[in-house]
C-alpha positions as a printed NumPy array, in Angstrom:
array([[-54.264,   3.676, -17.1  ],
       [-54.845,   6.961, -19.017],
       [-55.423,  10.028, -17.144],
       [-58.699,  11.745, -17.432],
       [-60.317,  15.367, -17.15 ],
       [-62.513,  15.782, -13.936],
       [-63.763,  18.763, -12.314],
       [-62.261,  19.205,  -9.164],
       [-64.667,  19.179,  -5.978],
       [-65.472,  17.77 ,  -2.858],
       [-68.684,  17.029,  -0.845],
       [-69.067,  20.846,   0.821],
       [-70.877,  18.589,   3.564],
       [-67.645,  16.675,   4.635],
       [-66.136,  20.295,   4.922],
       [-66.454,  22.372,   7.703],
       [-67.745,  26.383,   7.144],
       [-64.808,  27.548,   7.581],
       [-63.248,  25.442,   4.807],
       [-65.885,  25.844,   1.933],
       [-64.654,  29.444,   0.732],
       [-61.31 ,  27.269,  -0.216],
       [-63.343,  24.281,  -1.785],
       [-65.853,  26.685,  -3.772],
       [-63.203,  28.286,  -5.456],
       [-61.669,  25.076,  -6.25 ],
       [-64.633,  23.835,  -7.592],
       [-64.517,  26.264, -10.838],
       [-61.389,  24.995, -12.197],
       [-61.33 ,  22.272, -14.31 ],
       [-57.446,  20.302, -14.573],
       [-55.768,  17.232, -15.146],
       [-56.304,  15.012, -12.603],
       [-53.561,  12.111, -11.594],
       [-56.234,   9.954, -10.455],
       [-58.96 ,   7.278, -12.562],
       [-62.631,   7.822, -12.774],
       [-62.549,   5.037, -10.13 ],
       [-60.107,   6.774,  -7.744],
       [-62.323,   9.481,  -8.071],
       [-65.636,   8.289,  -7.283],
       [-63.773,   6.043,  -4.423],
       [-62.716,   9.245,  -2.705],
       [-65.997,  11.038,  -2.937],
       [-67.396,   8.225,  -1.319],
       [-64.838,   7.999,   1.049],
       [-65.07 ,  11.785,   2.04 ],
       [-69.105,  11.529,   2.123],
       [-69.313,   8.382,   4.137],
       [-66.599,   9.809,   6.679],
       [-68.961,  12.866,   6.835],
       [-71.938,  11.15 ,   7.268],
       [-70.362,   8.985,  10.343],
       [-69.158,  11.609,  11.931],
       [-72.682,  13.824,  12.076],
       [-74.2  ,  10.274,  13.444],
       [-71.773,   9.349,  15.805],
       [-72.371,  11.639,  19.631],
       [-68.946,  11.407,  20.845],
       [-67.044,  12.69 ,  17.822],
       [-67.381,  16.202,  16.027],
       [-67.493,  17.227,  12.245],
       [-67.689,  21.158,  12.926],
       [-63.713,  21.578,  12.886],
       [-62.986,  18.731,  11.163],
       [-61.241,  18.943,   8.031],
       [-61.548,  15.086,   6.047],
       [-58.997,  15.393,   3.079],
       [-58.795,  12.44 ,   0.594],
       [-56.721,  11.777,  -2.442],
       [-56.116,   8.235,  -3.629],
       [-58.218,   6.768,  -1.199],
       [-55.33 ,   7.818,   1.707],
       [-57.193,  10.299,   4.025],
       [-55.552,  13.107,   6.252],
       [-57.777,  14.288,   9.348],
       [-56.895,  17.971,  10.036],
       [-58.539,  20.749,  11.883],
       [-59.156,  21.213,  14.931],
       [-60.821,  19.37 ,  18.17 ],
       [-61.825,  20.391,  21.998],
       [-60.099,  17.073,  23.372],
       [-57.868,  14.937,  22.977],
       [-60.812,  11.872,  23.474],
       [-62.157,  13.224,  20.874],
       [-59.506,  13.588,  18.306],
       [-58.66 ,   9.636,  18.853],
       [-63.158,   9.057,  18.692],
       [-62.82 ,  11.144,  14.999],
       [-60.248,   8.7  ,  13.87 ],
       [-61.668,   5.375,  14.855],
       [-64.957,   6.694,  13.262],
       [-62.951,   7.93 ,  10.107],
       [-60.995,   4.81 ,   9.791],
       [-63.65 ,   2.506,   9.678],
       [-63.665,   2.354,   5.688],
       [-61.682,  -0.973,   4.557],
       [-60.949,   0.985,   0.927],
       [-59.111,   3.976,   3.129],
       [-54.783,   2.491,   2.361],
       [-53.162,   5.204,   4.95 ],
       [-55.058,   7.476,   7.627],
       [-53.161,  10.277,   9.501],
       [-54.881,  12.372,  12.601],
       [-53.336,  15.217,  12.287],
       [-55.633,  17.398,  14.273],
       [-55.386,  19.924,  16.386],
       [-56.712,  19.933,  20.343],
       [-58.252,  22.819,  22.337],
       [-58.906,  26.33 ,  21.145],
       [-56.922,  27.549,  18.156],
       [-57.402,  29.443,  14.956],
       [-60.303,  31.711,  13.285],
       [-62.816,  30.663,  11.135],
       [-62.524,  34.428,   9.107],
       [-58.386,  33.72 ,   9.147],
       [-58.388,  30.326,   8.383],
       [-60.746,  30.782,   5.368],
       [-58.5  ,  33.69 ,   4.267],
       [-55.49 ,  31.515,   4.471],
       [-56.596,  28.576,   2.881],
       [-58.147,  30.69 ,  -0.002],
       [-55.089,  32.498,  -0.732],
       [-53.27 ,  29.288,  -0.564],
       [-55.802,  27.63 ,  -3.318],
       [-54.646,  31.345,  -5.51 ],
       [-50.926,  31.124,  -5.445],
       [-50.501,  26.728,  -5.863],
       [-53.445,  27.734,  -9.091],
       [-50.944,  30.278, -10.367],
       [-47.828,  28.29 ,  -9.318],
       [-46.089,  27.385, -12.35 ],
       [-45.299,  23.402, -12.412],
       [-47.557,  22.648,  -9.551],
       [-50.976,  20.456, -10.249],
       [-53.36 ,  22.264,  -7.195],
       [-55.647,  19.759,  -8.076],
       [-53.695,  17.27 ,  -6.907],
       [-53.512,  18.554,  -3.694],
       [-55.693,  18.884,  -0.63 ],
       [-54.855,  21.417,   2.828],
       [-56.916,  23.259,   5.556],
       [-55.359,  25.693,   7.907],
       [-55.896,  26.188,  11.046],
       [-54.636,  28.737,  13.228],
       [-51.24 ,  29.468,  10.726],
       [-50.811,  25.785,  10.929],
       [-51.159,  24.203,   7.101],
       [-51.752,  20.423,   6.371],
       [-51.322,  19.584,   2.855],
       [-51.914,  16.062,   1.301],
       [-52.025,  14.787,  -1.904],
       [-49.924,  13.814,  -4.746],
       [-46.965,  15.73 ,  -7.038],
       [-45.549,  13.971,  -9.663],
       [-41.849,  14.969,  -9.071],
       [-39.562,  16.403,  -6.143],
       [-39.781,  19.585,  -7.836],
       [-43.768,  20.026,  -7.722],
       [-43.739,  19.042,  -4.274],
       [-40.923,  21.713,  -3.264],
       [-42.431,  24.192,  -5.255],
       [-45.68 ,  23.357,  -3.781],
       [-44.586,  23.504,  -0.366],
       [-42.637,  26.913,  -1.348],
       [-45.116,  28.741,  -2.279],
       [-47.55 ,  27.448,   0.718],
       [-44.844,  28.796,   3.258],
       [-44.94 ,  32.369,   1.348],
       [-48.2  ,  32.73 ,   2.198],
       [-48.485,  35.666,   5.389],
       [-49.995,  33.811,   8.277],
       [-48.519,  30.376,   7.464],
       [-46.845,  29.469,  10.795],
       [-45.845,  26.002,   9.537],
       [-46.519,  23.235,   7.144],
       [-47.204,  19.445,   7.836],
       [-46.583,  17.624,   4.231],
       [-48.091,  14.531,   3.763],
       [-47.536,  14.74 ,   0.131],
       [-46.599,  11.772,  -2.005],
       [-44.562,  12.213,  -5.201],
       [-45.761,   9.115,  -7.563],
       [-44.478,  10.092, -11.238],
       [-47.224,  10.126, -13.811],
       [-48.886,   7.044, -15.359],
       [-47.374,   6.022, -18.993]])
């Protein structure tokens, strides 16, 4: 499969406000992307429909709620008031067949800021852009509270150490949960 040249985005719907900042800034660059036309439009859709199920559904919550996908496997991240409804935003996330891996990875009770949680994840999306050896596009994350989830794909051990380098350099990054895959690039 040959690689092609996309624009990097996601649905600012899926995202919550304090996450757009990150994803608008995002959205200018255009890269190499590790993933087909059809693994593209399959995550969009993914992302969208996860959003959309979430606004419908009354016992879950989107506001907080951070949906990162990348190869059709989907991270949940953010932030939740209980934990009855972190476990309600995953059976409502998980019920796409195409999703291959889900992780709930959010947060319960009262934590971060919106103001330093946009800051964080914005000057995250700076330094992996101007990280030499280290496809951003690749990658998805959302902070909250100092806490960073990153997801994605690098396409060595050395992208993905460098990647999670530079995240950790970053003032206010308390820790970093990887769920990055390293899947070396298609011939």
């Amino acid at each position: 499969m040959k690689r092609i040249l996309v624009l990097a985005f996601t649905v600012i719907a899926c995202t919550p406000a304090w996450g757009q900042l990150g994803i608008i800034s995002r959205a200018v660059t255009t890269t190499m992307d590790v993933r087909t036309k059809a693994e593209v439009t399959a995550d969009t859709e993914i992302s969208a429909l996860a959003a959309k199920r979430l606004l419908d559904d009354k016992k879950s919550e989107l506001l907080g709620v951070a949906v990162l996908v990348f190869a059709q496997h989907v991270v949940l991240a953010g932030a939740v008031k209980t934990p009855e409804v972190k476990k309600r935003v995953e059976e409502v996330a998980r019920q796409d067949k195409r999703i291959r891996s889900l992780k709930n990875e959010l947060l319960t009770g009262d934590v971060g800021s919106f103001a330093r949680d946009t800051a964080l994840e914005t000057e995250i999306n700076a330094n992996l852009t101007a990280a030499k050896g280290v496809g951003s596009v690749n990658m998805r994350w959302s902070a909250t509270g100092g806490r960073v989830v990153l997801m994605g794909v690098a396409q060595s051990q050395q992208e993905a150490d460098t990647a999670l380098k530079v995240i950790r350099g970053v003032k206010g990054v308390k820790t970093v949960v990887s769920h990055l895959r390293v899947v070396p690039p298609r011939k």
